[in-house]
C-alpha positions, 0 to 999 in steps of 0.5 A, spaced: 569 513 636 569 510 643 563 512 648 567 512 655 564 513 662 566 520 663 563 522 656 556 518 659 556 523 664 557 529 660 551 527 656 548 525 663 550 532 666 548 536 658 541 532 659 540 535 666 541 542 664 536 541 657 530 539 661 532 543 666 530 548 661 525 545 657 521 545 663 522 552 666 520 554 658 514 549 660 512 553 666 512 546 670 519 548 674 520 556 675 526 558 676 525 562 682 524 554 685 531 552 688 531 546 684 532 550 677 538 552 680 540 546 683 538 541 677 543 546 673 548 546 678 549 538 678 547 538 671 554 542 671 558 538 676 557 532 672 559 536 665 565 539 669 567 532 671 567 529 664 572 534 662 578 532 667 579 526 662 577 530 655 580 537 657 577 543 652 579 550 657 573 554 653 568 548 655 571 548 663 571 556 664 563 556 662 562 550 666 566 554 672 561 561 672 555 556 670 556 552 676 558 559 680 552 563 677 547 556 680 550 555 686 549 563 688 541 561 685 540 555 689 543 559 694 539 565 694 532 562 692 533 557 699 534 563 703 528 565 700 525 558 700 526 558 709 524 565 711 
């Protein structure tokens, strides 16, 4: 099996959301922080761009509300985080 850049930066983009979630499991990032949200949302986006060169439509929906649900949650806890 061959490593390609796009499986790289779907590893990258998985690790992302792992440690993301290992520290909020921590209590060293909260997820009312926007950065959860945020670091989820990248973590996604780079997941998501992997699979334009291995396409898998189970993995592509997730990714898509994944990337909707923290994008509405970066959104939500910056509006927060500026009033």
């Amino acid at each position: 099996m061959t490593v390609t850049g796009p499986d790289l930066l779907g590893l990258l983009g998985a690790a992302v959301i792992l440690i993301a979630y290992g520290l909020n499991q921590l209590e060293r990032l909260a997820s009312n922080d926007w950065r959860f949200p945020a670091v989820n949302l990248a973590g996604s986006v780079m997941i998501m761009i992997s699979l334009f060169y291995a396409f898998n439509l189970p993995s592509v929906v997730i990714e898509i509300f994944w990337m909707a649900i923290s994008l509405f949650g970066t959104l939500r806890a910056l509006r927060r985080y500026v009033t």
